[in-house]
N, C-alpha and C positions, 0 to 999 in steps of 0.2 A: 504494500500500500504506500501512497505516496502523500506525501505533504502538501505538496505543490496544488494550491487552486489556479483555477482559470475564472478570468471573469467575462462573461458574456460579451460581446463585441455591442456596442449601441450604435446603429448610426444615427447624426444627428444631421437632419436637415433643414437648412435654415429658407424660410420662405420671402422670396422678392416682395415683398412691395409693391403694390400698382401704383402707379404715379396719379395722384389727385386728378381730379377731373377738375375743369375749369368752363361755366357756363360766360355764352355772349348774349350780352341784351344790349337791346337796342334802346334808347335814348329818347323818346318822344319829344316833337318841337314843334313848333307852331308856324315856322316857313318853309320847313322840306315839302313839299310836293307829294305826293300819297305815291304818286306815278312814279317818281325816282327812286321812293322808296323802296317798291315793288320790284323796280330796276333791279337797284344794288341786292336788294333780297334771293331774286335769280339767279343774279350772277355770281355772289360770294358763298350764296349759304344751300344755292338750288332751293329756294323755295317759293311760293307764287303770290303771299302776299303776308298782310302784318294783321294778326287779331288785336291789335287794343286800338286804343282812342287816347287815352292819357297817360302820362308817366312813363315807364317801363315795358318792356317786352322781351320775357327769355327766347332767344331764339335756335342754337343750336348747344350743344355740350362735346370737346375734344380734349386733347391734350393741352396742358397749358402753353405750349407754344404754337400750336395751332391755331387756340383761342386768340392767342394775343397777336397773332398773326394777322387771324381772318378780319379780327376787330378794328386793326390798324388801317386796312388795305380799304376795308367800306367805311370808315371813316372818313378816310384821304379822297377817295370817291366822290363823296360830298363835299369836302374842302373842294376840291377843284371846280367843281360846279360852282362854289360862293355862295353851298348850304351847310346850316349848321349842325347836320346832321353826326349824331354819336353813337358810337357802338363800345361799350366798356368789357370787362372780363372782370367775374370772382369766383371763388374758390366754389365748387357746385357741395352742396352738406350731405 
């Protein structure tokens, strides 16, 4: 008989992380055009139009640098038009 124990082998596996999601809403205002809006909606986010009327509107959810991408791009979109259209990014809960 022998002295000697052995101790079971554990493997330990450590689990990634998904990287936070980051939602884009869009900025409601009172001189963008509904029609430009629906524009830029197409074209950055492929969608066909805006449900709100006041305030806020979440419109899509990606990666944080996608978000803060996509938000930039349809932002600048209406900058160049000379509207004051905004699109922000937060952290989606």
């Amino acid at each position: 008989m022998s002295d000697v124990t052995t101790k079971p082998r554990i493997k330990v596996r450590s689990k990634a992380e998904r990287p936070r999601l980051h939602k884009v809403i869009q900025v409601n205002d009172d001189h963008t055009p509904r029609e430009f809006v629906v524009t830029v909606l197409k074209a950055e986010y492929r969608m066909s139009q805006t449900a709100h009327q006041r305030g806020t509107c979440d419109v899509a959810v990606y990666a944080r640098d996608v978000a803060e991408t996509k938000a930039m791009r349809a932002t600048e979109a209406g900058r160049s038009k000379g509207y004051p259209l905004t699109f922000t990014t937060e952290p989606e809960e």
